[in-house]
C-alpha positions as CSV (number, residue, x, y, z in Angstrom):
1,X,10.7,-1.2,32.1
2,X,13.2,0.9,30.1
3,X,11.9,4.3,28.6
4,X,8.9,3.8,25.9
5,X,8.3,5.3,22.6
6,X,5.1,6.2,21.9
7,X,3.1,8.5,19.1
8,X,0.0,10.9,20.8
9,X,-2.8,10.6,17.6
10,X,-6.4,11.1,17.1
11,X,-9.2,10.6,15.0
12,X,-11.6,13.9,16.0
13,X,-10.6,14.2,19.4
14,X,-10.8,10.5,19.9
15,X,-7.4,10.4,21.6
16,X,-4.8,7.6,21.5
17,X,-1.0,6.5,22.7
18,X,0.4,4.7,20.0
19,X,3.0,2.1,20.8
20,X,4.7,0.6,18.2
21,X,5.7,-3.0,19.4
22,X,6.5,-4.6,16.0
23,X,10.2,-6.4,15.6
24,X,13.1,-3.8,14.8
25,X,10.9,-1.0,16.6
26,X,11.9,1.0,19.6
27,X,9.2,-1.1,21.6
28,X,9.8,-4.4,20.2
29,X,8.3,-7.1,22.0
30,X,6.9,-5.0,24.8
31,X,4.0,-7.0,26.9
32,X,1.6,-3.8,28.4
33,X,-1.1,-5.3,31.1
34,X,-4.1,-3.6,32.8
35,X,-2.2,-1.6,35.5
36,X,0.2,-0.6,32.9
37,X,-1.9,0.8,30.5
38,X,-4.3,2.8,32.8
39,X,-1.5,4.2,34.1
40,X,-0.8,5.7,30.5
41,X,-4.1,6.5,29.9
42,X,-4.4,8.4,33.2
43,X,-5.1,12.5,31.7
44,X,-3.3,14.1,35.3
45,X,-0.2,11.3,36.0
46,X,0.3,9.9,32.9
47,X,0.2,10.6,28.5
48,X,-3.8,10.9,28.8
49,X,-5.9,9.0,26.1
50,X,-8.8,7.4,25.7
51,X,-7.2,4.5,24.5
52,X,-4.1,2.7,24.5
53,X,-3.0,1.0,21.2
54,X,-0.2,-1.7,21.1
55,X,0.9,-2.4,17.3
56,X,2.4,-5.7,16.7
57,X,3.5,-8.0,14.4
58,X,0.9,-9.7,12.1
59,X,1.1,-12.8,9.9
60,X,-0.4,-12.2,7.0
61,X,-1.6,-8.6,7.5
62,X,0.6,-5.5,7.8
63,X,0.1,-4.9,11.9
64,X,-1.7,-6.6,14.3
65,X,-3.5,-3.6,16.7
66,X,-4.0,-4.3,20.6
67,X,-6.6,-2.2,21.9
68,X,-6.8,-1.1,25.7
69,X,-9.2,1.8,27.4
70,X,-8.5,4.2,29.7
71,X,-9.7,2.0,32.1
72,X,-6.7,-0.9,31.3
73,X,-9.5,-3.5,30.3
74,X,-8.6,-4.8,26.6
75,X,-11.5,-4.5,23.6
76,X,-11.3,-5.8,20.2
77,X,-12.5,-2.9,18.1
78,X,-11.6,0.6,17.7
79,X,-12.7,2.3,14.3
80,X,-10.7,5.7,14.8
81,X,-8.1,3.8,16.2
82,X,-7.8,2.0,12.7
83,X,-7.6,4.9,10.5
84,X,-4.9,6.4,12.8
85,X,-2.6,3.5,12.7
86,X,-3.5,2.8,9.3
87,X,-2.5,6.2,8.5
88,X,0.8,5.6,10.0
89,X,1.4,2.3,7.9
90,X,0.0,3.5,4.7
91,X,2.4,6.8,5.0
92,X,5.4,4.0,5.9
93,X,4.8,1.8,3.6
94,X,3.7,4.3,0.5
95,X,1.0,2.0,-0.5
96,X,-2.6,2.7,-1.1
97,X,-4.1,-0.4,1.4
98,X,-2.9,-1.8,4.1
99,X,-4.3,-4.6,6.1
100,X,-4.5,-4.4,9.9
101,X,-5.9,-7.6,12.1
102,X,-7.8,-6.5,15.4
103,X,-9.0,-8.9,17.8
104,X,-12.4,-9.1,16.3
105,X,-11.6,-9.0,12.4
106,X,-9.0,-8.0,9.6
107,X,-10.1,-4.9,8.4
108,X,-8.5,-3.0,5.1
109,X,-7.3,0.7,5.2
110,X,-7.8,2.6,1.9
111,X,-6.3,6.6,1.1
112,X,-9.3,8.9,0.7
113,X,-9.0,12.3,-1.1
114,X,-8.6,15.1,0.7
115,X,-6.1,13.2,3.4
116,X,-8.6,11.4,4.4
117,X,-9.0,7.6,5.8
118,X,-11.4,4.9,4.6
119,X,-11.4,2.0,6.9
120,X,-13.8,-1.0,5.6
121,X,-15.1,-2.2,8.9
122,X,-16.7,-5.6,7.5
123,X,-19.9,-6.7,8.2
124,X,-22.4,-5.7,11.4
125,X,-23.1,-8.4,13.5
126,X,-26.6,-8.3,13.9
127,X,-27.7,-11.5,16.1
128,X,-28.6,-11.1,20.1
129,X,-25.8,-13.6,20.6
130,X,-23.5,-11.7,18.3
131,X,-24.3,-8.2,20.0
132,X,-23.9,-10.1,22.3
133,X,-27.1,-9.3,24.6
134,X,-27.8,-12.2,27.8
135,X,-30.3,-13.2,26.3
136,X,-32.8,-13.9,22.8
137,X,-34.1,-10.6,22.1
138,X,-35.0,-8.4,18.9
139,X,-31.4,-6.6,18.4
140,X,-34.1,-4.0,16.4
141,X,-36.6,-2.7,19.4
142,X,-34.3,-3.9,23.2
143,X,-36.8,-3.9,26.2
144,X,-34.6,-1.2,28.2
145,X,-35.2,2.4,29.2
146,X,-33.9,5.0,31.2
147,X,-35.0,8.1,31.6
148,X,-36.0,9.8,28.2
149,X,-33.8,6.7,26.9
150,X,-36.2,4.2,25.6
151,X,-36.4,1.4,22.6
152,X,-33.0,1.0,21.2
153,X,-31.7,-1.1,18.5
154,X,-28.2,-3.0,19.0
155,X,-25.5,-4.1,16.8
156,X,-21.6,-5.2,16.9
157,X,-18.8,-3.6,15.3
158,X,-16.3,-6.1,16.8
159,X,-17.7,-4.6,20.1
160,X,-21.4,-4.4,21.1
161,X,-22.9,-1.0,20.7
162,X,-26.5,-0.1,21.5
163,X,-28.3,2.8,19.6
164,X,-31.3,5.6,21.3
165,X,-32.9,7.4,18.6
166,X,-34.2,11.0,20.2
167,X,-35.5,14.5,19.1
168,X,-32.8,16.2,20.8
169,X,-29.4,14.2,21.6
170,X,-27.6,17.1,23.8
171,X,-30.4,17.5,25.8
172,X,-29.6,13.7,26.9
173,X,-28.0,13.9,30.2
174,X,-25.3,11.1,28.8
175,X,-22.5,11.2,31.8
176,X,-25.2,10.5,34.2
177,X,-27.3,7.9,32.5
178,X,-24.5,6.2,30.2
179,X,-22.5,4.3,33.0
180,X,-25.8,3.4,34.0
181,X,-26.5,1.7,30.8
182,X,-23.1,0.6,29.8
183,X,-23.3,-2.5,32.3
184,X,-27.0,-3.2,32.2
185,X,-27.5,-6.8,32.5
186,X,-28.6,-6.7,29.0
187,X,-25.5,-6.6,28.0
188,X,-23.0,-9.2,29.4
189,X,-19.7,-7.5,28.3
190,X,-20.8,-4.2,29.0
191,X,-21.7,-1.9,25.8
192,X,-21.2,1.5,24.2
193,X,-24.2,3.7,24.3
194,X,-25.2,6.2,21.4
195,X,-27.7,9.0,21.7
196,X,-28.5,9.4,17.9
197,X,-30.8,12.4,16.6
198,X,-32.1,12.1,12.8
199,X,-30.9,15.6,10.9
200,X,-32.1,14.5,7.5
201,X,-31.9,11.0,6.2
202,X,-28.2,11.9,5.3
203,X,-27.0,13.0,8.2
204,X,-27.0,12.5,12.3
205,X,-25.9,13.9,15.4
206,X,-24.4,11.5,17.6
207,X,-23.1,11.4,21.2
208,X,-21.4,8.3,22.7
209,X,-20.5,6.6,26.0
210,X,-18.0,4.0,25.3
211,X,-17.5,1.1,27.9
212,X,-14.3,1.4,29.6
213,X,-13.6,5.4,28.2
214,X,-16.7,7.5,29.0
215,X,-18.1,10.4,27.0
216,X,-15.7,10.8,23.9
217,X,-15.6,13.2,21.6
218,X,-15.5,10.5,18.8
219,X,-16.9,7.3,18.1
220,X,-16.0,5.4,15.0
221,X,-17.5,1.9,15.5
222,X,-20.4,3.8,17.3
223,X,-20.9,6.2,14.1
224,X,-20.7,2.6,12.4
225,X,-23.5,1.3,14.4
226,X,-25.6,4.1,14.3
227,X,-25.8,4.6,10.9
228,X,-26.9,0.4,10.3
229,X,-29.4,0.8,13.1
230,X,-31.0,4.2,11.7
231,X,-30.9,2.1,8.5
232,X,-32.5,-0.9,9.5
233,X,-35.3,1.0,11.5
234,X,-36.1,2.9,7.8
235,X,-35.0,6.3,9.6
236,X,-32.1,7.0,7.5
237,X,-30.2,6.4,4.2
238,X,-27.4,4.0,4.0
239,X,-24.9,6.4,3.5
240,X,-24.6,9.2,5.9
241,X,-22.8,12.4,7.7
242,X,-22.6,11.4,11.3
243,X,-21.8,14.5,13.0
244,X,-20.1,14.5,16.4
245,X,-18.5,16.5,19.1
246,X,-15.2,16.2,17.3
247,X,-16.0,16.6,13.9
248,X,-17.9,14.1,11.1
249,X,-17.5,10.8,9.6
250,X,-18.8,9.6,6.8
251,X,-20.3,6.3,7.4
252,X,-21.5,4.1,3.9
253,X,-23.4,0.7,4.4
254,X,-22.8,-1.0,1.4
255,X,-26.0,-2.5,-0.2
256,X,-23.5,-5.0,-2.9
257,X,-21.4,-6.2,-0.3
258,X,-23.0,-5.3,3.1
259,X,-19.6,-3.9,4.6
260,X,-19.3,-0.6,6.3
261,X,-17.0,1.8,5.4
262,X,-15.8,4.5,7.8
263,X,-13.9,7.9,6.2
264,X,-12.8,10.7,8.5
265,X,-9.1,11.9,9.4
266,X,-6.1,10.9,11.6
267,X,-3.9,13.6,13.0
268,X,-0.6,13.1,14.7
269,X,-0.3,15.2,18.0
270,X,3.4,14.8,19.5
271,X,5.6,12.1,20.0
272,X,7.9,11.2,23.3
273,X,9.0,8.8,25.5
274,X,7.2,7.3,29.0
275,X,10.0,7.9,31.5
276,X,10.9,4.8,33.6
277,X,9.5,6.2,36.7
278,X,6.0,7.3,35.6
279,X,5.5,2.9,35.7
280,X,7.5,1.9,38.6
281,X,6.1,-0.5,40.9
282,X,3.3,-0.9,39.1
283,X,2.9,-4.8,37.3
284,X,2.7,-5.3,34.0
């Protein structure tokens, strides 16, 4: 593998290695497996991120985006993720909207004022076998507890997330009890736990695990989630604050059109090159 153009972003402290893989690009055609990307991802041998994204070439949508943890495993959704690359094609491209397609939907990236990045998400997917969960349940009240965890509601962004409302979500010992929960059998592609507490019906604290990443400082599909399940449990508006270790979204369920719309920033960090040797041996 030659040396590797990549772009360090983030969406509040959500962290990602950009690689753009679309023709005419400096990594054109590049093919980035499990080993590979953790590798990357690694925060002491390699760039550090909490996810690796792979943009491509799309018909009929500006970029495809390939989405890989820190772990190497590869997930379909990433909602921070999306306003950072859209960022980068909107500023390219000099448009308004751009179109990215994700392995789980095609999702349309709007300017916001302010610098801001509006990301409509699409629809949640609200069925157990949609989630998905192993088996028929009530995605609004799950039979699963741990510890002063207990009775949460579940619903897919493009990647299953599963929602704890409490009094006081830092209190929530979250590194100990979210790997725990992430591969419950409940859940037969593992799942992204949120620790939710209600502020005022506008606005939430939220802590998540994500499957495959750990403890981040910023969820986007999980501030996604957490606002529809607050929703549909009558706790909260529709439109909401989500406030979270990095910083706050602004999440909007649309009542017309049922889509969810994600606003928050993207910030570029650096930009480099992956040196030959950081990758050798390992396989693709």
């Amino acid at each position: 593998m030659t040396e590797l153009a990549f772009t360090k972003m983030h969406g509040l402290g959500n962290d990602f290695v950009v690689i753009d893989a679309r023709a005419g690009k400096p990594g054109a055609g590049i093919a980035i497996g499990d080993a590979v990307a953790a590798a990357i991802a690694d925060r002491h041998t390699g760039i550090g991120c909490d996810q690796l994204i792979v943009v491509e070439d799309a018909p009929g949508a500006d970029a495809f985006m390939r989405i890989r943890n820190a772990d190497g495993g590869e997930v379909d959704a990433c909602g921070n993720a999306t306003r950072c690359v859209g960022a980068v094609l909107l500023g390219e491209s000099g448009a308004d909207t751009v179109r990215i397609r994700t392995g789980a939907d095609l999702l349309t990236v709007t300017r916001a004022d302010g610098g801001l990045v509006t990301v409509d998400m699409g629809v949640p997917r609200l069925g157990w076998d949609d989630v998905p969960l192993a088996m028929a349940a009530d995605t609004l009240h799950l039979d699963l507890e741990r510890g002063p965890l207990a009775d949460p509601a579940a619903a897919s962004m493009g990647n299953p997330h599963a929602t704890f409302f409490i009094d006081d979500a830092d209190a929530v010992p979250i590194s100990v009890l979210g790997p725990e929960l992430e591969v419950d059998p409940m859940f037969p592609e593992r799942a992204n736990i949120g620790i939710a507490q209600m502020l005022a019906p506008d606005r939430m604290r939220l802590r998540v695990w994500e499957r495959g990443a750990g403890l981040t400082p910023a969820c986007g599909t999980g501030a996604c989630a957490a606002v529809v399940n607050a929703s549909r449990r009558g706790l909260a508006n529709r439109r909401m604050v989500v406030e979270m270790d990095g910083g706050e979204l602004l999440i909007d369920w649309r009542e017309d059109t049922g889509h969810v719309f994600m606003t928050g920033p993207a910030e570029t960090s650096f930009a480099g090159v992956i040196a030959p040797d950081l990758l050798a041996g390992l396989p693709s």
